[in-house]
Structure formats: C-alpha cells, structure tokens
CHARMM-style PDB file with segment names, atoms N, HN, CA, C and O in Angstrom:
ATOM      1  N   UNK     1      -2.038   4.591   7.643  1.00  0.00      PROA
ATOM      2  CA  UNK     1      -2.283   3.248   7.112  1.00  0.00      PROA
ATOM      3  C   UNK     1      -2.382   2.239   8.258  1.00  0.00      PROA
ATOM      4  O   UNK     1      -1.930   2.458   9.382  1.00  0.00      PROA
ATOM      5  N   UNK     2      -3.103   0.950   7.830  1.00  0.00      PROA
ATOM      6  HN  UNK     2      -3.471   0.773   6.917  1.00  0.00      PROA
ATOM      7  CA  UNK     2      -2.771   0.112   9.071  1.00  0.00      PROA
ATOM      8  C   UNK     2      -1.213  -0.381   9.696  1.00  0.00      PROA
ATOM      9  O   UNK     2      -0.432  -0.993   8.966  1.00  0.00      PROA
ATOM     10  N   UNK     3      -1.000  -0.169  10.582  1.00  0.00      PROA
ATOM     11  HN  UNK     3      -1.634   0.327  11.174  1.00  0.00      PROA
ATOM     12  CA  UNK     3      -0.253  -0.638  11.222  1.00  0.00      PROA
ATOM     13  C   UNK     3      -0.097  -2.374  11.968  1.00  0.00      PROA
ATOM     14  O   UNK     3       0.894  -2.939  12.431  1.00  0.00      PROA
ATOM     15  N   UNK     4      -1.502  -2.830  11.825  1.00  0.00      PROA
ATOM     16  HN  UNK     4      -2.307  -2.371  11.449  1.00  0.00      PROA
ATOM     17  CA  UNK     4      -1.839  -4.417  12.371  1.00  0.00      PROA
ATOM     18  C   UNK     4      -0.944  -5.173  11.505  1.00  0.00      PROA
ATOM     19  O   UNK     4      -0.726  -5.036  10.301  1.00  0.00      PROA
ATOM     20  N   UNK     5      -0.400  -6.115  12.468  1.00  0.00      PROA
ATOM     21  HN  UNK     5      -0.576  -6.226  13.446  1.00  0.00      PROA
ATOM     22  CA  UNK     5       0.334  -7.184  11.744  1.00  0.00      PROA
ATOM     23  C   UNK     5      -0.431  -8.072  10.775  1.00  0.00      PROA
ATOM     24  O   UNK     5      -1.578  -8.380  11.101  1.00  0.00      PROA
ATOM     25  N   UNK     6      -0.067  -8.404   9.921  1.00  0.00      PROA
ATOM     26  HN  UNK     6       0.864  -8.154   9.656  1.00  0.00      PROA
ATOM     27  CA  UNK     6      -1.177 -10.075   9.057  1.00  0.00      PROA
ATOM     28  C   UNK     6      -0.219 -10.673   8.923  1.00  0.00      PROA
ATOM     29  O   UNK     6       0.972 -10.372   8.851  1.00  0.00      PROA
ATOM     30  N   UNK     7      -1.052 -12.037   8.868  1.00  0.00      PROA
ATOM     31  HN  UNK     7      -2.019 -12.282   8.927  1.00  0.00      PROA
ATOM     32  CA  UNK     7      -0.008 -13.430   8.561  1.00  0.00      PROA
ATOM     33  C   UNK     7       0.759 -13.380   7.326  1.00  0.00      PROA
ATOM     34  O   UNK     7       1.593 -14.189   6.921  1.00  0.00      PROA
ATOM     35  N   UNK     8       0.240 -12.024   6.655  1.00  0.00      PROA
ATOM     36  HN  UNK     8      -0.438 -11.366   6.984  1.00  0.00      PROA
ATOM     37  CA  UNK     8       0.720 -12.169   5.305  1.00  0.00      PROA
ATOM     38  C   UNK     8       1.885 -11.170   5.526  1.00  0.00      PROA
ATOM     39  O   UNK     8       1.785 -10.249   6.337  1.00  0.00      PROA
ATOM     40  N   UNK     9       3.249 -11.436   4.602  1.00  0.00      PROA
ATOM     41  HN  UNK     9       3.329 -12.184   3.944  1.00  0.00      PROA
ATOM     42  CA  UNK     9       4.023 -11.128   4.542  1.00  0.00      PROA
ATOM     43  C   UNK     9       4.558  -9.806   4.159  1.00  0.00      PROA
ATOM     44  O   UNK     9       4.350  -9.623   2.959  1.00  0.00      PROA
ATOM     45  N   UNK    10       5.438  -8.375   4.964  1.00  0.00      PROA
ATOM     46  HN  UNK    10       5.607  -8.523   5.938  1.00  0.00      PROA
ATOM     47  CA  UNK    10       4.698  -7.391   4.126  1.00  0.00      PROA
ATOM     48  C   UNK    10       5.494  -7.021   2.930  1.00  0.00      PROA
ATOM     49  O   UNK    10       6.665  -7.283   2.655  1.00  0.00      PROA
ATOM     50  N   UNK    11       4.556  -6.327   2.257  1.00  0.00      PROA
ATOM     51  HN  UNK    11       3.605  -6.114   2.480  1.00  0.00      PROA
ATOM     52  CA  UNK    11       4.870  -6.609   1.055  1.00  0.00      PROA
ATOM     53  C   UNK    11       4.810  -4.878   0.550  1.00  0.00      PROA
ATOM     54  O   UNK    11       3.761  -4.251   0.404  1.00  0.00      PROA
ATOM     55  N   UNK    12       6.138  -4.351   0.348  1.00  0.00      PROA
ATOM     56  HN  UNK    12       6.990  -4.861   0.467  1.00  0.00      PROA
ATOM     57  CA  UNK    12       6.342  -2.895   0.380  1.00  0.00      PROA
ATOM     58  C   UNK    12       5.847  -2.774  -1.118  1.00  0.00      PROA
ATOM     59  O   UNK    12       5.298  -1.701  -1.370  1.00  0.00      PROA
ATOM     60  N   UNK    13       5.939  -3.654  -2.128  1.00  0.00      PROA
ATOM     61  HN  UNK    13       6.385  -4.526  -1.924  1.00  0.00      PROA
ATOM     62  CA  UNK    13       5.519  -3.514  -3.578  1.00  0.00      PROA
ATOM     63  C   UNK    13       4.113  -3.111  -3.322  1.00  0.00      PROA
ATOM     64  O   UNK    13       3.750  -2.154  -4.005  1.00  0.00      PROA
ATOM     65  N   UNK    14       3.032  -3.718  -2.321  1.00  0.00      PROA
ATOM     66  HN  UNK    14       3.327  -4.496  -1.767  1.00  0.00      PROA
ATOM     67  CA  UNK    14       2.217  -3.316  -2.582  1.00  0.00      PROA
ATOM     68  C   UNK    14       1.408  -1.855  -1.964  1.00  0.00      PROA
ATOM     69  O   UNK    14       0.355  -1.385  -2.394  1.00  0.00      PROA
ATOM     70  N   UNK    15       2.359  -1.262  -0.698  1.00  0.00      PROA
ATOM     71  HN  UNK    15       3.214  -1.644  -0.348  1.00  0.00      PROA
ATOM     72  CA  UNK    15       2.354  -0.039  -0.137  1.00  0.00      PROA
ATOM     73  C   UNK    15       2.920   1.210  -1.496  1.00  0.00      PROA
ATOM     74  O   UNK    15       2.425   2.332  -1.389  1.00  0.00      PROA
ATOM     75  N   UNK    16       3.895   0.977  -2.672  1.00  0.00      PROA
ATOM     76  HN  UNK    16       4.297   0.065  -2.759  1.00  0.00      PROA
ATOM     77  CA  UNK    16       4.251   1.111  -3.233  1.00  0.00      PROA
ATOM     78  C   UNK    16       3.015   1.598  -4.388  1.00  0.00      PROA
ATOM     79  O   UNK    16       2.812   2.707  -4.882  1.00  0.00      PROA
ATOM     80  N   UNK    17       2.441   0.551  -4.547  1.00  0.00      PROA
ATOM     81  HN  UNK    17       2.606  -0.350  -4.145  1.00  0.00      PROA
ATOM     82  CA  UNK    17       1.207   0.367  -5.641  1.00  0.00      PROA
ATOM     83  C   UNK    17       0.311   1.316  -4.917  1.00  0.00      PROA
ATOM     84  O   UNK    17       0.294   2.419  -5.464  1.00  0.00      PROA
ATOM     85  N   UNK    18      -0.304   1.241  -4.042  1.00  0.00      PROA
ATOM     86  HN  UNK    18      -0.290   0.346  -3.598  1.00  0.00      PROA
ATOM     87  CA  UNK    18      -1.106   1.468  -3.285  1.00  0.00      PROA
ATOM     88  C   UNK    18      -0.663   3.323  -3.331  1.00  0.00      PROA
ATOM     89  O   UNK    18      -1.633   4.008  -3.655  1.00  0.00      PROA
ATOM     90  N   UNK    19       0.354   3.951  -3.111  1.00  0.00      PROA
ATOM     91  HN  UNK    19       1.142   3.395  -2.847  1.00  0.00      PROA
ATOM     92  CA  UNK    19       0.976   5.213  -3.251  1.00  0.00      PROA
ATOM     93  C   UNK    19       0.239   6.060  -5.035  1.00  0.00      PROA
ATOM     94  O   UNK    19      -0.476   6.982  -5.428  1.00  0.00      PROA
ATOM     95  N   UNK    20       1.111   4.858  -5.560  1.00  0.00      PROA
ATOM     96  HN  UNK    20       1.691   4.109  -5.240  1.00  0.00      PROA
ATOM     97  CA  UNK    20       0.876   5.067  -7.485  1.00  0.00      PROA
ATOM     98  C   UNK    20      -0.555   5.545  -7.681  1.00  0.00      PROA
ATOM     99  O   UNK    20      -0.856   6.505  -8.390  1.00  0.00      PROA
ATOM    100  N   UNK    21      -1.617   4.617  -6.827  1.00  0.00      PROA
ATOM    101  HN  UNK    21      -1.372   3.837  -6.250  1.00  0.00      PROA
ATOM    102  CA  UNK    21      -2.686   4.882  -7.058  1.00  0.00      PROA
ATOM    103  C   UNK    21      -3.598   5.880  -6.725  1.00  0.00      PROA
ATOM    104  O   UNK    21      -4.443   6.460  -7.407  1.00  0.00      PROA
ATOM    105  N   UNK    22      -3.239   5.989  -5.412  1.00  0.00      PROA
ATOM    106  HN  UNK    22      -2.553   5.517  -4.858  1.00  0.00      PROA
ATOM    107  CA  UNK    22      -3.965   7.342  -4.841  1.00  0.00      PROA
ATOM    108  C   UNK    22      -3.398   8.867  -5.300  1.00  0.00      PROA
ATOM    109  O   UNK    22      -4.042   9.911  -5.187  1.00  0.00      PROA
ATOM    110  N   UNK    23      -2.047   8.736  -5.838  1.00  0.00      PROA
ATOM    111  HN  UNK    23      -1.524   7.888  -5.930  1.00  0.00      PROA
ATOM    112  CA  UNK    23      -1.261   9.918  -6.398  1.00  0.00      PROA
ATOM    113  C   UNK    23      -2.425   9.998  -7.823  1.00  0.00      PROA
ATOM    114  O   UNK    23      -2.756  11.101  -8.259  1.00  0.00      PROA
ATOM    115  N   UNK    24      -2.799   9.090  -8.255  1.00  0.00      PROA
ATOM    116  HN  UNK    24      -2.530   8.195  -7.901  1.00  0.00      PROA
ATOM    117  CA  UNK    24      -3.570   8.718 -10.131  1.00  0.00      PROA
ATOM    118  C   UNK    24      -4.973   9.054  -9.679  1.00  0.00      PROA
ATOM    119  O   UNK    24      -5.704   9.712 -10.418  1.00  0.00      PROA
ATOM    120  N   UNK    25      -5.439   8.567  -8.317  1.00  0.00      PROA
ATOM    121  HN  UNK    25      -4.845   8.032  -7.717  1.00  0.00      PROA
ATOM    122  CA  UNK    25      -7.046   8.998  -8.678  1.00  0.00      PROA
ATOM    123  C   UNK    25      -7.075  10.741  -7.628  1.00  0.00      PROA
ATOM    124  O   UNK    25      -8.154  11.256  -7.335  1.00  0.00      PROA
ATOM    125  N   UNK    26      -5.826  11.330  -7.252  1.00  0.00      PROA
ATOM    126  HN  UNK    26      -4.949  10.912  -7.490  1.00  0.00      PROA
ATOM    127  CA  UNK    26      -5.568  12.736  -7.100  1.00  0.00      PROA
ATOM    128  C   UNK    26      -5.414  13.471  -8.108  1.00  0.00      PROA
ATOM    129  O   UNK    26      -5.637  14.682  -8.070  1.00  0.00      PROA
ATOM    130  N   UNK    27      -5.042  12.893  -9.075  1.00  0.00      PROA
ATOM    131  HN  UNK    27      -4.861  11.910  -9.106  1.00  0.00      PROA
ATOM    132  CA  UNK    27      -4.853  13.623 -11.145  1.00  0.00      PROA
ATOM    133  C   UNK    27      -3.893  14.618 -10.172  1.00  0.00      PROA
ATOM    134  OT1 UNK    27      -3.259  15.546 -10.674  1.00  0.00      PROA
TER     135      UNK     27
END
C-alpha cells in the first residue's frame, strides 16, 4: 500500500474498509 504521507489524517477505518473490500471482490 502507499506508504506517502497526506495532509490527511490517517485514517485506519479506512485501510480497514479498504481490506473488507478486496476480501468481497476475492468472493
């Protein structure tokens, strides 16, 4: 995954989501 910092704050809910999803479009 990226590793680059952003101004944006990180946000593990969405590393989280991001998991859910690729596990769902793996069936």
């Amino acid at each position: 995954m990226m590793t680059r910092r952003s101004r944006l704050p990180p946000s593990r809910f969405l590393v989280f989501f991001t998991s859910v999803l690729f596990l769902q479009f793996l069936g």
